[in-house]
N, CA, C and O atoms as a DFTB+ gen file, in Angstrom:
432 C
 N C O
     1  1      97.040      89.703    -103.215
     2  2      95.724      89.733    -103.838
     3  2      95.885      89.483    -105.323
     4  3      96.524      90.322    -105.958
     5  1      95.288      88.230    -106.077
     6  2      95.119      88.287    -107.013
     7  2      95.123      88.925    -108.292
     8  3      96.187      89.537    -108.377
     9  1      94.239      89.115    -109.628
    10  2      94.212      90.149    -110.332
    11  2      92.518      89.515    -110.933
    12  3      92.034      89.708    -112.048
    13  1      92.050      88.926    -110.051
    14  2      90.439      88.454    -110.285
    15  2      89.727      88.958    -109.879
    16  3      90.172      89.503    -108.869
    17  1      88.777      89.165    -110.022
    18  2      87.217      89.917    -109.351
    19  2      87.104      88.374    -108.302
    20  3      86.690      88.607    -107.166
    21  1      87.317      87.413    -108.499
    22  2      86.715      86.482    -107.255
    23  2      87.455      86.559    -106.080
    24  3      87.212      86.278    -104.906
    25  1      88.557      87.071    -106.760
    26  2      89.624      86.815    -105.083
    27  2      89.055      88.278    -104.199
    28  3      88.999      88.301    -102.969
    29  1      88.633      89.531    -105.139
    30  2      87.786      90.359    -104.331
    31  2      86.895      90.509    -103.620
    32  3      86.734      91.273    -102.667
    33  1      86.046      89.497    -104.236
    34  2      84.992      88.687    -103.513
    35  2      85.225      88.035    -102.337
    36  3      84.681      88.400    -101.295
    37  1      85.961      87.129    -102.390
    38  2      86.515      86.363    -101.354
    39  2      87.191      86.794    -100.416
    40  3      87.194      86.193     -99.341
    41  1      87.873      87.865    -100.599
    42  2      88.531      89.360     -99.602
    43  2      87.457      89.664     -98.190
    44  3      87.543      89.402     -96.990
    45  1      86.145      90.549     -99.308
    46  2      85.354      90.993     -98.897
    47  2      84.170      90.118     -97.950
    48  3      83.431      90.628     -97.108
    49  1      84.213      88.821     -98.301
    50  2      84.070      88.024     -97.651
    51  2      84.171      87.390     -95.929
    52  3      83.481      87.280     -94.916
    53  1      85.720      87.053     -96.525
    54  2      86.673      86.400     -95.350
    55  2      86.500      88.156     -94.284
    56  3      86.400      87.935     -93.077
    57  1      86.471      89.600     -94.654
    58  2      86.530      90.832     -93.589
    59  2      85.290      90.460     -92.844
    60  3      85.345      90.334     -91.621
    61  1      84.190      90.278     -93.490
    62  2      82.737      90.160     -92.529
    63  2      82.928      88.966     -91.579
    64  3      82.544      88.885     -90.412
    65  1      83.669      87.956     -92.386
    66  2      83.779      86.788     -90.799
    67  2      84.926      87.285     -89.961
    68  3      84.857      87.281     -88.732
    69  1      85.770      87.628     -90.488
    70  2      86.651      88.328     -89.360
    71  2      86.164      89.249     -88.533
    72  3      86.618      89.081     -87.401
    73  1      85.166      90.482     -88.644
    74  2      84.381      91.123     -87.989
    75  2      83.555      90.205     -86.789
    76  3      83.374      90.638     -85.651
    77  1      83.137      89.000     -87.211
    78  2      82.167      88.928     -86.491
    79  2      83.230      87.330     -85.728
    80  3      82.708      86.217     -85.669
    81  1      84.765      87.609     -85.217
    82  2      85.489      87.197     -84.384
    83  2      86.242      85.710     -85.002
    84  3      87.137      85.245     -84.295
    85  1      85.922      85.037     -86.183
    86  2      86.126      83.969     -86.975
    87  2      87.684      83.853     -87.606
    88  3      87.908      84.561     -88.587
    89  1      88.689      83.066     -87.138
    90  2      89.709      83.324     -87.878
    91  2      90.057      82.600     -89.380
    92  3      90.457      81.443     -89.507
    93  1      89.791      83.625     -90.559
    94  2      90.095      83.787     -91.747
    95  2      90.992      83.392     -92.608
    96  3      92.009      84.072     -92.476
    97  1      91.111      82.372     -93.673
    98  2      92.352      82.697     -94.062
    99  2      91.743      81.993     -95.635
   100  3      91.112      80.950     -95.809
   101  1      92.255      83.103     -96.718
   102  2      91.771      82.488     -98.200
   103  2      92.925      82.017     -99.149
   104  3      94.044      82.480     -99.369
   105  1      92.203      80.857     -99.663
   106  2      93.643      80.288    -100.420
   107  2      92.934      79.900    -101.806
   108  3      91.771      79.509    -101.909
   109  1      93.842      80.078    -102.845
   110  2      93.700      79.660    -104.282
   111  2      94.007      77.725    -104.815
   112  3      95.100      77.242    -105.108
   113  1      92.831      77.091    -104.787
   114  2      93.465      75.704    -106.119
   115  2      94.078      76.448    -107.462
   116  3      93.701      77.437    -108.090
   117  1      94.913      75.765    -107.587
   118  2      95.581      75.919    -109.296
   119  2      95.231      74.979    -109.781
   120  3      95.496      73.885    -109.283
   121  1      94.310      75.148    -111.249
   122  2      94.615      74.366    -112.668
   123  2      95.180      74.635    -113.448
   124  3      95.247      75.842    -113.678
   125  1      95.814      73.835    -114.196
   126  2      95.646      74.034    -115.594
   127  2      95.398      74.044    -116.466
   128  3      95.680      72.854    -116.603
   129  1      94.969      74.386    -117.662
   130  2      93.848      74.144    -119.083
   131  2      93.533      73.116    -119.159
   132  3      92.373      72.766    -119.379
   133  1      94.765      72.161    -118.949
   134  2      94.382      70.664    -119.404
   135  2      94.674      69.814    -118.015
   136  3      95.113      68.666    -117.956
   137  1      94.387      70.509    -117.129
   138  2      93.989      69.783    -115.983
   139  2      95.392      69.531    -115.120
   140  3      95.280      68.625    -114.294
   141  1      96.364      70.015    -115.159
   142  2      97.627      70.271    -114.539
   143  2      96.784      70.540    -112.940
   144  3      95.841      71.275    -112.644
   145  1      97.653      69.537    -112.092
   146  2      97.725      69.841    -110.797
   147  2      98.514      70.229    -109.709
   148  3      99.243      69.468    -109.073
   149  1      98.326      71.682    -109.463
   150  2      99.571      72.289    -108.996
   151  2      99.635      71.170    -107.545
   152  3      98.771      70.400    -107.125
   153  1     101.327      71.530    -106.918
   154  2     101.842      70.724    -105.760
   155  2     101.475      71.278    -104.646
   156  3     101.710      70.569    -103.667
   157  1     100.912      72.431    -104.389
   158  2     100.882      73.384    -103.494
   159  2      99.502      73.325    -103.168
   160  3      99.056      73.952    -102.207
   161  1      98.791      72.611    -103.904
   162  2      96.832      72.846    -103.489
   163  2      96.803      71.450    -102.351
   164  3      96.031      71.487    -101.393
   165  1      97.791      70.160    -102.596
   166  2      98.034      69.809    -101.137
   167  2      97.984      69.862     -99.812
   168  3      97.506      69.222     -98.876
   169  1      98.802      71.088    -100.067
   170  2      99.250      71.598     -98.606
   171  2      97.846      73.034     -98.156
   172  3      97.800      73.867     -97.251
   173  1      97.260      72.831     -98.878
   174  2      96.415      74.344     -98.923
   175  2      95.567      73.112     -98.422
   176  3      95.524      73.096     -97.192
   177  1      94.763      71.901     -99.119
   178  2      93.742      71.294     -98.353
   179  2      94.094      70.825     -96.828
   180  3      93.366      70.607     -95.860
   181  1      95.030      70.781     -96.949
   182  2      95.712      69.872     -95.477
   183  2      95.569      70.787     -94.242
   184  3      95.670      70.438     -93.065
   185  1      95.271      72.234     -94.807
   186  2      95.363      73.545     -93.882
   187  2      94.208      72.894     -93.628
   188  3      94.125      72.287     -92.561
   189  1      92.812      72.888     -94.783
   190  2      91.655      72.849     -94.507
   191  2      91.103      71.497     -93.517
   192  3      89.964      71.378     -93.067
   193  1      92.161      70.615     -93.342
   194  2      92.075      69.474     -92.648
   195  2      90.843      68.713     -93.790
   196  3      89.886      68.009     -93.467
   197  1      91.182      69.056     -94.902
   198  2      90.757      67.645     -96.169
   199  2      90.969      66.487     -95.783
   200  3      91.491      66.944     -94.767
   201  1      91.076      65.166     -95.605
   202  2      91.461      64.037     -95.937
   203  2      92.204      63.771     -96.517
   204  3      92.214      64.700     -97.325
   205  1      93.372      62.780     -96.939
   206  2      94.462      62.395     -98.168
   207  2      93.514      61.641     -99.240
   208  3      93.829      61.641    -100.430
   209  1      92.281      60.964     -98.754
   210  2      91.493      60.080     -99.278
   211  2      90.522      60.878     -99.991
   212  3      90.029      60.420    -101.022
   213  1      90.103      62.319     -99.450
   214  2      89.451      62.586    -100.267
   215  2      89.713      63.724    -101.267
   216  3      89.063      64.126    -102.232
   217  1      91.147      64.203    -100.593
   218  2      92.344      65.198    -101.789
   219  2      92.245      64.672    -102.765
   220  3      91.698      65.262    -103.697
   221  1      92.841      63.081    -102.958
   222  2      93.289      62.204    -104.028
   223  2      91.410      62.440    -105.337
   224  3      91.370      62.700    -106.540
   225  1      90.318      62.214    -104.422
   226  2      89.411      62.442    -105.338
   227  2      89.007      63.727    -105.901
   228  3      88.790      63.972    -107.087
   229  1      88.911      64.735    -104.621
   230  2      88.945      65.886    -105.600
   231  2      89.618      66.433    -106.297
   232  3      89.159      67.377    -106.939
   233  1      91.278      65.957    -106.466
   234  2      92.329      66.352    -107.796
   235  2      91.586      65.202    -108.816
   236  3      91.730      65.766    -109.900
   237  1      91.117      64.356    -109.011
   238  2      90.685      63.609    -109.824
   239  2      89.378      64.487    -110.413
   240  3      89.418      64.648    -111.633
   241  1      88.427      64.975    -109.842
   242  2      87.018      65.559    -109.780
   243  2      87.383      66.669    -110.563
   244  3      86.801      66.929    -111.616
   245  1      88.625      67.566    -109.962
   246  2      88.833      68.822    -110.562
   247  2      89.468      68.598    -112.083
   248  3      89.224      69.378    -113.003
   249  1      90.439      67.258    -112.241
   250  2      90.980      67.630    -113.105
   251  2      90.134      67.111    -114.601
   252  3      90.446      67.507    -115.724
   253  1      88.991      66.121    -114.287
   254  2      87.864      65.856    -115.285
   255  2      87.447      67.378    -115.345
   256  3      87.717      68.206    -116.215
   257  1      87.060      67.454    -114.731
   258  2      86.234      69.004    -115.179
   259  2      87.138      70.285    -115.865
   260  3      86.735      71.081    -116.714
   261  1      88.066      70.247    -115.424
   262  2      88.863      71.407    -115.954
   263  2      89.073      70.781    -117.756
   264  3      88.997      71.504    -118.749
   265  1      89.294      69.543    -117.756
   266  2      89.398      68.906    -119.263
   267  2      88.070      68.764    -120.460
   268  3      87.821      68.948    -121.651
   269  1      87.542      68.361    -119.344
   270  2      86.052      68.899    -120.158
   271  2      85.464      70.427    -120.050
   272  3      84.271      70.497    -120.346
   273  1      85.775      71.040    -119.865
   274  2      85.929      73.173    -119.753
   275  2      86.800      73.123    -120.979
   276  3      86.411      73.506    -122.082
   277  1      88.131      72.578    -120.708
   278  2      88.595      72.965    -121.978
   279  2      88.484      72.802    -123.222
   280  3      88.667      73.690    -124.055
   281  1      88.102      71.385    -123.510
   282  2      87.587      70.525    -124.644
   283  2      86.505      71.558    -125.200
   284  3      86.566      71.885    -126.385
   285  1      85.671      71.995    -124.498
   286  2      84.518      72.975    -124.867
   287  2      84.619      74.009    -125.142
   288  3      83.868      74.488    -125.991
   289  1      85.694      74.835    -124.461
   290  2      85.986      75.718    -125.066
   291  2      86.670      75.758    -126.540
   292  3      86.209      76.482    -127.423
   293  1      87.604      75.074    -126.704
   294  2      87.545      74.553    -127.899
   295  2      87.090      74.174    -129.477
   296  3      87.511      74.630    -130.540
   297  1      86.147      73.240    -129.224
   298  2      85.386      72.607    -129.596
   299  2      84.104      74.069    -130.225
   300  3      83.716      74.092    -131.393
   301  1      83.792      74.802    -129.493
   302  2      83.522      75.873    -128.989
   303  2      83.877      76.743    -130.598
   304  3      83.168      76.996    -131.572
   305  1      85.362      77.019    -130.257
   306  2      86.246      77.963    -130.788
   307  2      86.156      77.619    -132.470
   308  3      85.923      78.424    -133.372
   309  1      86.466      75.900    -132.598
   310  2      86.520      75.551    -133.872
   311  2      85.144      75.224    -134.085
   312  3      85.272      74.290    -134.876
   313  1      83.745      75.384    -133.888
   314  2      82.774      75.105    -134.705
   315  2      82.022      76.063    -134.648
   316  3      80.960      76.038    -135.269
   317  1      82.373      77.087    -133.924
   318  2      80.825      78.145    -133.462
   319  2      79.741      78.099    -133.123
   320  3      78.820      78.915    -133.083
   321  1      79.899      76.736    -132.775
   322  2      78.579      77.006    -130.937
   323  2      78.812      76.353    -129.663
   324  3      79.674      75.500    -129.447
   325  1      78.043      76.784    -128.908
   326  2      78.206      76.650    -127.443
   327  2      78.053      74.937    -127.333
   328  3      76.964      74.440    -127.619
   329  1      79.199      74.062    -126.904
   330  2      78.739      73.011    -126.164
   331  2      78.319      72.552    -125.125
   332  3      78.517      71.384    -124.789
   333  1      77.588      73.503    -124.361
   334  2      76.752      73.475    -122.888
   335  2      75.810      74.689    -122.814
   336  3      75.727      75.837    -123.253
   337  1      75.009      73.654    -121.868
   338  2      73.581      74.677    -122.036
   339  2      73.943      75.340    -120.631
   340  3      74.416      74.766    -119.650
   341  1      73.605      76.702    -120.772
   342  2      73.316      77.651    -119.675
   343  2      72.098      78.112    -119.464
   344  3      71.501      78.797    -120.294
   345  1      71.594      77.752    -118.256
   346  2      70.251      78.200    -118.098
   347  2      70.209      79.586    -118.030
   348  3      69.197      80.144    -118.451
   349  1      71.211      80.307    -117.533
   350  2      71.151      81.700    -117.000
   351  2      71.559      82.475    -117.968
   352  3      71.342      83.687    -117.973
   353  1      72.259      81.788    -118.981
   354  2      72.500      82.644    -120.864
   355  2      71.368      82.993    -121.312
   356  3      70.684      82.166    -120.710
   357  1      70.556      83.659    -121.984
   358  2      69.340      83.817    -122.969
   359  2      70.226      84.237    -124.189
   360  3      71.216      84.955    -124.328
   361  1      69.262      83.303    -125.202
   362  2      69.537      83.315    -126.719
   363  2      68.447      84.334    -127.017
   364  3      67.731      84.717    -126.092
   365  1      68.241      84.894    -128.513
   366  2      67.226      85.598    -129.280
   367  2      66.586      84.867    -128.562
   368  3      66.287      85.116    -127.395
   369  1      66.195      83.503    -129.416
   370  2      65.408      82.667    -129.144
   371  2      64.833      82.080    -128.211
   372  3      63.939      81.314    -128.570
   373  1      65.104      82.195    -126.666
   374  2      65.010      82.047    -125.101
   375  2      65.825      81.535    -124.866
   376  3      66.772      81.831    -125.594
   377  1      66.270      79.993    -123.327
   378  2      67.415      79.706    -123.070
   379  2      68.165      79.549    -123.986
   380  3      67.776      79.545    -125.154
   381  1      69.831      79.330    -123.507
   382  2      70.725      78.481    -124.207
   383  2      71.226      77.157    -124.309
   384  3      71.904      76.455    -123.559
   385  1      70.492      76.926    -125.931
   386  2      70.463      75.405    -126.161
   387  2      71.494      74.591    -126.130
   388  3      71.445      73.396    -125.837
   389  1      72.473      75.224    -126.436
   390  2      74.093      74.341    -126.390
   391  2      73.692      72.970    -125.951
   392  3      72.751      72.540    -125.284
   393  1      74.735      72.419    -126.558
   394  2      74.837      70.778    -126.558
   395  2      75.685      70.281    -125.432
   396  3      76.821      70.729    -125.583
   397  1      75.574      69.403    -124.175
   398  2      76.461      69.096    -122.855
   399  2      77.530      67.847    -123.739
   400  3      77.125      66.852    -124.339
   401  1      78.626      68.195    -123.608
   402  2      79.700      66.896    -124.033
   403  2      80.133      66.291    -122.960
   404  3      80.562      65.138    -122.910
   405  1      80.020      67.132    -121.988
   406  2      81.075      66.463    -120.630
   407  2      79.833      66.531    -119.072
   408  3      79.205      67.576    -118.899
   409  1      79.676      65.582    -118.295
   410  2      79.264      65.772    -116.905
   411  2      79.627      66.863    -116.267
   412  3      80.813      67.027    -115.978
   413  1      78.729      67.729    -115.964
   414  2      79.299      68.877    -115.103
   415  2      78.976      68.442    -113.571
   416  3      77.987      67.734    -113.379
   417  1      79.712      68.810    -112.572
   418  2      79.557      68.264    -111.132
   419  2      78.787      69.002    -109.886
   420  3      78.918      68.996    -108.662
   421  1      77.973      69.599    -110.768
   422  2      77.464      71.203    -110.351
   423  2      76.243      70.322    -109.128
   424  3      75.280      70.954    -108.692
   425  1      76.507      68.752    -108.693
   426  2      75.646      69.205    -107.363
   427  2      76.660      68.676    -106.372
   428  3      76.203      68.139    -105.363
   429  1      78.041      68.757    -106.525
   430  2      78.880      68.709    -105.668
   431  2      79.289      70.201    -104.541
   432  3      80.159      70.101    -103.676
């Protein structure tokens, strides 16, 4: 078990489908800051019966996004403000206006 609140989640999860007779099994992708792709998330999709065709795109998918996360955080760090808007943040002022630098893939 992890040291995340999501992998708790995902625990608590995977017990209710196991309850209800479903066989279970939870696995972690690795990134890295700058978009490092661990060798082992391979063999973790291949469990999931992924495709090779469509592995190859979602290490591509993941590793734009993890680069643009980081860039922002960043970017972020050295100017003091948010470069993405969060609808679900509230400012004083109502939402959060932050500025988007990078495509987020959020209807994938």
């Amino acid at each position: 078990m992890g040291p995340f609140r999501e992998d708790l989640e995902c625990f608590n999860i995977s017990q209710v489908f196991r309850g209800r007779g479903y066989d279970v099994k939870v696995n972690t992708l690795i990134m890295g800051t700058l978009g490092a792709w661990d060798s082992s998330n391979g063999s973790i999709l291949r469990s999931c019966h992924v495709s090779h065709r469509y592995t190859k795109l979602m290490c591509c998918l993941l590793v734009y996004d993890t680069i643009c996360w980081s860039h922002d955080i960043y970017m972020e760090h050295i100017m003091g403000h948010h470069q993405y808007s969060d609808p679900i943040r509230q400012t004083a002022t109502g939402p959060d206006p932050g500025g988007t630098t990078c495509t987020r893939w959020t209807s994938l």
